[in-house]
C-alpha positions as CSV (number, residue, x, y, z in Angstrom):
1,X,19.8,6.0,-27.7
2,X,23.0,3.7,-29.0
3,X,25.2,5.6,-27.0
4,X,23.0,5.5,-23.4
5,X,22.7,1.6,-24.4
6,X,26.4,1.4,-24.5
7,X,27.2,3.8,-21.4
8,X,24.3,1.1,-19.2
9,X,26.5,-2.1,-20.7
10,X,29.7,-0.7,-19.8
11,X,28.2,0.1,-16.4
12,X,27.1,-3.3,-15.9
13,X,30.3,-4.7,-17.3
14,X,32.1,-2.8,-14.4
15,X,30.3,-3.6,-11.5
16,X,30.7,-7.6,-12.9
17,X,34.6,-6.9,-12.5
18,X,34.5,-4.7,-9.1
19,X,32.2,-7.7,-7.8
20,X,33.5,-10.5,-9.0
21,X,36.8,-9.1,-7.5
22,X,35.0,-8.3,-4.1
23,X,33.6,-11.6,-3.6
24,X,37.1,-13.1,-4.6
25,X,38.7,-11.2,-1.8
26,X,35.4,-12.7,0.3
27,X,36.8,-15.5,1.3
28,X,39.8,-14.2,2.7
29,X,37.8,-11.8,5.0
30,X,36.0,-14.7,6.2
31,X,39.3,-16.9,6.8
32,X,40.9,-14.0,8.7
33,X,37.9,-13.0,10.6
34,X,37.4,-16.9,11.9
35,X,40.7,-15.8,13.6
36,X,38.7,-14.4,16.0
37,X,35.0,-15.1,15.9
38,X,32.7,-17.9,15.5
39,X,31.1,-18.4,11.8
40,X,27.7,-17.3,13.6
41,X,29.6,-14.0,14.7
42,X,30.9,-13.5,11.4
43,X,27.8,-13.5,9.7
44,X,26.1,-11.4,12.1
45,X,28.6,-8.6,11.6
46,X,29.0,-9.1,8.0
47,X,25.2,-8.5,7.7
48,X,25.2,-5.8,10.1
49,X,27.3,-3.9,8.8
50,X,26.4,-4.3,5.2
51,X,23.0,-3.3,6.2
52,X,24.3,0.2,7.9
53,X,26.4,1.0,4.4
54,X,23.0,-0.4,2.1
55,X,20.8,2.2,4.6
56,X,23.6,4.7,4.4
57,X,23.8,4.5,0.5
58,X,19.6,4.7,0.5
59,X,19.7,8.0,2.4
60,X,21.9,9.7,0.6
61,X,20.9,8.7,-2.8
62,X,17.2,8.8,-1.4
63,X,15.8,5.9,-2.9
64,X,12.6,4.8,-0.8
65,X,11.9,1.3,0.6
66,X,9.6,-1.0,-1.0
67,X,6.1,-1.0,1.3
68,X,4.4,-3.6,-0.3
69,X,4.1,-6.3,1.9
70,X,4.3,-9.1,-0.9
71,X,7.7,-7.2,-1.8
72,X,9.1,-7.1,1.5
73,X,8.1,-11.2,1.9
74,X,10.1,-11.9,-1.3
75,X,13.0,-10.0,0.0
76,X,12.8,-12.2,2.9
77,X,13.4,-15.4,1.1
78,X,16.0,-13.8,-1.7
79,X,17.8,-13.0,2.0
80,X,17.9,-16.4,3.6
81,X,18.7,-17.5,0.5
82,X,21.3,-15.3,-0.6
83,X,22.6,-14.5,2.5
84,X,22.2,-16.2,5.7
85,X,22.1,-19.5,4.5
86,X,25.5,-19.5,2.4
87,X,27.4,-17.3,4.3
88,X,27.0,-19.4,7.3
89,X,27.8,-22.6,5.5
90,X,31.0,-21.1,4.0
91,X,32.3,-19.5,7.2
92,X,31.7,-23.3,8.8
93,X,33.1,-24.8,6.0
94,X,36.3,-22.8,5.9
95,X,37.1,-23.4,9.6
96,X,38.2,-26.7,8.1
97,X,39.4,-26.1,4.6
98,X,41.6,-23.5,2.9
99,X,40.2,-20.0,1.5
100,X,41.5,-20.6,-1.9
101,X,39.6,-24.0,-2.1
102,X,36.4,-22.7,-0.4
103,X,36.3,-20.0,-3.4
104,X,36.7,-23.0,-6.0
105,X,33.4,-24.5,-4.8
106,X,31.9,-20.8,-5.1
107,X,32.8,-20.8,-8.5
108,X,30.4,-23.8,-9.4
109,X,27.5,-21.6,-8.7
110,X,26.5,-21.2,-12.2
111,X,26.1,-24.8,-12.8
112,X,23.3,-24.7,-9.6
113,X,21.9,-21.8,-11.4
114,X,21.6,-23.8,-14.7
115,X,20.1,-26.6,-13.1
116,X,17.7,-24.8,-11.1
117,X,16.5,-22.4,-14.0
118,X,15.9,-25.3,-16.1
119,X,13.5,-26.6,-13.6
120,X,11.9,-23.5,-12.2
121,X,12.0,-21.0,-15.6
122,X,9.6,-21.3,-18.3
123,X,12.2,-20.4,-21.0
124,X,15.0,-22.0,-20.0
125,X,15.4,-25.0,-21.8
126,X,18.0,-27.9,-21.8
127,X,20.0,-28.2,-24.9
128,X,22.8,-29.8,-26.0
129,X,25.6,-28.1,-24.9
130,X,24.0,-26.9,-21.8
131,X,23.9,-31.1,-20.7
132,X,27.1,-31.6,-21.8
133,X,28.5,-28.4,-19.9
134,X,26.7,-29.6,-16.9
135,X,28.7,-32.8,-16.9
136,X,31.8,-31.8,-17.6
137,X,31.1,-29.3,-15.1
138,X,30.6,-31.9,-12.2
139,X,32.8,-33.8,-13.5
140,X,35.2,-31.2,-12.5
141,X,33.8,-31.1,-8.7
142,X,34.8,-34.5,-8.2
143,X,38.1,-34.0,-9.6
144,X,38.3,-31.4,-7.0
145,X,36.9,-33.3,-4.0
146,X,39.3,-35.8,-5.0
147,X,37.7,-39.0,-4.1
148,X,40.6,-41.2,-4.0
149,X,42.1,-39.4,-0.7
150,X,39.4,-40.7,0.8
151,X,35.6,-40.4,1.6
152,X,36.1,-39.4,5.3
153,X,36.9,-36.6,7.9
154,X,34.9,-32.9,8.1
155,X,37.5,-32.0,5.4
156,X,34.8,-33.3,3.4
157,X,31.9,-32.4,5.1
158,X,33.1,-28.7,4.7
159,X,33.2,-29.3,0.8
160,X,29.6,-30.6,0.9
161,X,29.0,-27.6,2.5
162,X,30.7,-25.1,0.4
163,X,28.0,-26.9,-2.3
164,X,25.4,-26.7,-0.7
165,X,26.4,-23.1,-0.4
166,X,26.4,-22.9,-4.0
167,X,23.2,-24.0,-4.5
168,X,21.1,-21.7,-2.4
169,X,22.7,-19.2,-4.3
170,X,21.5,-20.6,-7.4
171,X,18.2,-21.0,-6.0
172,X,18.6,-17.1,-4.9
173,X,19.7,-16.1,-8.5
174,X,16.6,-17.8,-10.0
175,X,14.7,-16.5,-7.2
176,X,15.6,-13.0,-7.8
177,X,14.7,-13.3,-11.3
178,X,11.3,-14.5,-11.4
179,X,9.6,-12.8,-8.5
180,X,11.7,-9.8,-7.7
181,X,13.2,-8.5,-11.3
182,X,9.8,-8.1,-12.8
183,X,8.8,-5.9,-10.1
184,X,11.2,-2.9,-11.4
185,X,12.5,-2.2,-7.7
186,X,15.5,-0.2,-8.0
187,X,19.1,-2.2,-7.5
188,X,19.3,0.1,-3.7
189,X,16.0,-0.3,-2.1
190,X,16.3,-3.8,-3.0
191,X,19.5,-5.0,-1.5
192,X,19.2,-2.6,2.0
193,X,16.2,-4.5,2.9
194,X,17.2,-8.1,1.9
195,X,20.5,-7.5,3.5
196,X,19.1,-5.8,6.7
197,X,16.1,-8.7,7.0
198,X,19.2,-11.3,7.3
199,X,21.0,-8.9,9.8
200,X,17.6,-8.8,11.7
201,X,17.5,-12.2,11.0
202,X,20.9,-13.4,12.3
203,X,20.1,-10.9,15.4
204,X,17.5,-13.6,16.5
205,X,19.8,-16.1,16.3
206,X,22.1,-14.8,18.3
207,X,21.3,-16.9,21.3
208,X,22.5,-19.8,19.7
209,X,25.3,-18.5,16.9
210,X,27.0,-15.8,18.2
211,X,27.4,-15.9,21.9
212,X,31.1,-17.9,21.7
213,X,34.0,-15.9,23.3
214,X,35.5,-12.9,21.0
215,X,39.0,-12.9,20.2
216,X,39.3,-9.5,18.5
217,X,42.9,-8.0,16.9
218,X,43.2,-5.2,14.0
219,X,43.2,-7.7,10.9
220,X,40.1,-9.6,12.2
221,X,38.1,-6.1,12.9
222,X,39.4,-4.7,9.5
223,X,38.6,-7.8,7.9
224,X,35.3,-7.9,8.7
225,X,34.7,-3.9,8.1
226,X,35.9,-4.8,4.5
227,X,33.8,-7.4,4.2
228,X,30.8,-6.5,5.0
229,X,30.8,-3.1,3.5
230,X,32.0,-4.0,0.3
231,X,31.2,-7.7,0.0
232,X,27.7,-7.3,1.6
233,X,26.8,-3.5,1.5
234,X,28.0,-2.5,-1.8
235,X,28.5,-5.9,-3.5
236,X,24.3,-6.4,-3.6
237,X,24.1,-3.3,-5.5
238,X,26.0,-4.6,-8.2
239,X,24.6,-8.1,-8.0
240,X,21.3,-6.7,-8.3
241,X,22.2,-4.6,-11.3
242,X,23.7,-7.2,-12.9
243,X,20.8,-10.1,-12.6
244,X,18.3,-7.1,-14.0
245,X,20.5,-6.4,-16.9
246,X,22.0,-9.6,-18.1
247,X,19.4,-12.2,-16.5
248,X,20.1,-14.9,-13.6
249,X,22.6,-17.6,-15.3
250,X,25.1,-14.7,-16.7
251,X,24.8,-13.0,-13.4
252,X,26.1,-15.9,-12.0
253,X,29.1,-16.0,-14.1
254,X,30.8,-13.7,-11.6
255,X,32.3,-16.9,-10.2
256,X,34.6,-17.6,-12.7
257,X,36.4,-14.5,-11.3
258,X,36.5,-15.7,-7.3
259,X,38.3,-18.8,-7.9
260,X,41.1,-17.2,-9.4
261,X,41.3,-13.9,-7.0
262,X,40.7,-16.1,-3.7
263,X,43.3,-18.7,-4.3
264,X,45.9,-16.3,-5.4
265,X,45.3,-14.2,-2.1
266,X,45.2,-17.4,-0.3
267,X,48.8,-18.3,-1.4
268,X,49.9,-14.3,-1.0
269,X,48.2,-13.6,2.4
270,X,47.6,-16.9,4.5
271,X,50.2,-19.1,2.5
272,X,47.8,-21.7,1.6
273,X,48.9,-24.5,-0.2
274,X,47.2,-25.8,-3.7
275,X,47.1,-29.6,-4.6
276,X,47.3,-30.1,-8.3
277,X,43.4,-31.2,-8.5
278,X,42.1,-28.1,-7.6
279,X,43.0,-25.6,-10.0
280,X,42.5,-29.0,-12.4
281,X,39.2,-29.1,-11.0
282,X,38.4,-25.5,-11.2
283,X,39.1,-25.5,-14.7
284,X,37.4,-27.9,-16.2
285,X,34.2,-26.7,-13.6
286,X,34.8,-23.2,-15.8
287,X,35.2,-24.8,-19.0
288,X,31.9,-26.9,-18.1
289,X,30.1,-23.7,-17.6
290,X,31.2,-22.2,-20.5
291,X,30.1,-24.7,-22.9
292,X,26.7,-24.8,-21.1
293,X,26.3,-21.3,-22.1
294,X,27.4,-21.6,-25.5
295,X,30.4,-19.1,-24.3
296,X,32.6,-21.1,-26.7
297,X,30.3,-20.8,-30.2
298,X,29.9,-17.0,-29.2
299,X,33.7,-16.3,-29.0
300,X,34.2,-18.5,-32.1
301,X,32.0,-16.4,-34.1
302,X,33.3,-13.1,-33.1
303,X,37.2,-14.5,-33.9
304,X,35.9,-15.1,-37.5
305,X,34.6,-11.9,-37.7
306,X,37.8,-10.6,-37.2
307,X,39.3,-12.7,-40.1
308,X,37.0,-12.0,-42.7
309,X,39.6,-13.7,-45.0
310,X,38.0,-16.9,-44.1
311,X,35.0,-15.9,-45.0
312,X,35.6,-14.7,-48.3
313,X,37.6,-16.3,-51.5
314,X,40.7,-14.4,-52.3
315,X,40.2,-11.6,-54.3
316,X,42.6,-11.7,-58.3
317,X,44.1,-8.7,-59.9
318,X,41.4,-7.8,-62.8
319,X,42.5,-8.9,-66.7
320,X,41.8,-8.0,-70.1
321,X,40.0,-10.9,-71.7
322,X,41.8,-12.3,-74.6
323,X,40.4,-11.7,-77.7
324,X,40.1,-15.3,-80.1
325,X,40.5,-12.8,-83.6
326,X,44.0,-13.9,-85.0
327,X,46.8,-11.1,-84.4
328,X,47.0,-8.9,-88.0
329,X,50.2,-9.8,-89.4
């Protein structure tokens, strides 16, 4: 039984890493595939065809659909919300603003989480540390906006949006847990049918997102393969797997990992440049989250363990008592 629990957390552990990375990488996709196509095509093809590998991935393995109607309208709302509605706002948004920056604001997703599961989740409650990580945690988005260049200009409407973004995936995350979790679905079934309802979805808007002229090359048709195989199709998977094993605000945590892969391939790839509040920013929006969580207590407790000298007194050689009857002359 120990060793199945341990073979399910290293699992989980690795498809934190191989999505965190994925999702990183996301933001590149979406900067290279703008290249070419409108945010509303982008979407439509990164849904599509993450909902041909999901459908691919439920044949093979065959996992049925969910029938239940009930299941199949929660599905629906985990997919605006966790799809359409933030992928379109972050392919707007990073028409205007740099990859690397657009993955910063992703990384604040947690603290939506927190704020939402605090309202919406019985036994979530605000403590502390959680308060304090929540304003440090802002504090840190407005070092990144960085206020004093100015309050003006769609620079910073496309930050506003990237948040926005964030928060309909926290709203997703909490979503997920409460009405969808519960249910025991299986990770597959799950995220083939709330990707393909927001490929349907995005299909009806067409007429009024995706009809702008096509400007297709190899890195933009590549880009968007990639992205919508790995960081819609296969990425779901894990996300769903995760949420079920470690619950919605550690789930979430895969952000910390996007800032740092999407503004390093920002810099290699698209030679972005990085003003000095960003990574400021992001940092003190990671340290915020981690305080929330009590992230910092947990390591400090499991470094003391491994110094178990200061824990216990220092141990002294063993002596013969002295005895108090004179020496015999």
């Amino acid at each position: 039984m120990a060793a199945r629990t341990l073979k399910v957390a290293r699992s989980v552990l690795g498809q934190y890493l191989l999505l965190g990375l994925t999702w990183g990488a996301s933001f590149l996709f979406i900067k290279v595939g703008l290249e070419g196509l409108s945010p509303g095509q982008v979407v439509l093809c990164r849904l599509t065809v993450g909902a041909v590998t999901l459908g691919a991935v439920s044949v093979v393995t065959r996992q049925p659909l969910p029938r239940a109607p009930t299941v199949w309208a929660h599905l629906a709302v985990v997919s605006v919300l966790l799809c359409v509605a933030p992928f379109l706002l972050f392919a707007w948004a990073e028409q205007q603003i740099a990859s690397g920056l657009a993955s910063i604001y992703n990384a604040t997703t947690p603290l939506m989480t927190m704020l939402i599961a605090l309202a919406a989740l019985p036994q979530e409650h605000p403590t502390r540390a959680r308060l304090a990580g929540l304003l440090l945690g802002f504090a840190g988005v407005v070092v990144v906006l960085g206020p004093w260049h100015g309050v003006g200009g769609g620079g910073l409407l496309a930050q506003g949006g990237c948040l926005l973004a964030t928060a309909s995936y926290g709203l997703a995350f909490v979503y997920l847990r409460r009405f969808i979790t519960p249910l025991g679905i299986a990770a597959i079934p799950t995220a083939t049918v709330q990707v393909g309802l927001g490929a349907l979805l995005m299909l009806l808007l067409a007429p009024l997102t995706a009809l702008q002229e096509v400007h297709l090359s190899g890195r933009v048709v590549a880009s968007v393969l990639v992205l919508g195989a790995a960081g819609t199709g296969l990425a779901y998977v894990w996300n769903t797997n995760i949420v079920s094993g470690w619950g919605a605000t550690n789930a979430s945590t895969v952000t910390y990992l996007t800032p740092l892969v999407g503004v390093l391939l920002g810099i290699a790839v698209l030679h972005e440049s990085v003003s000095w509040n960003e990574p400021v920013g992001a940092v003190l929006v990671v340290l915020g989250i981690a305080i929330s969580q009590d992230r910092l207590t947990a390591l400090s407790r499991r470094t003391s363990k491994l110094r178990p000298w200061k824990r216990y007194p220092p141990t002294t050689a063993k002596t013969e008592p002295v005895s108090a009857k004179p020496a015999a002359d």
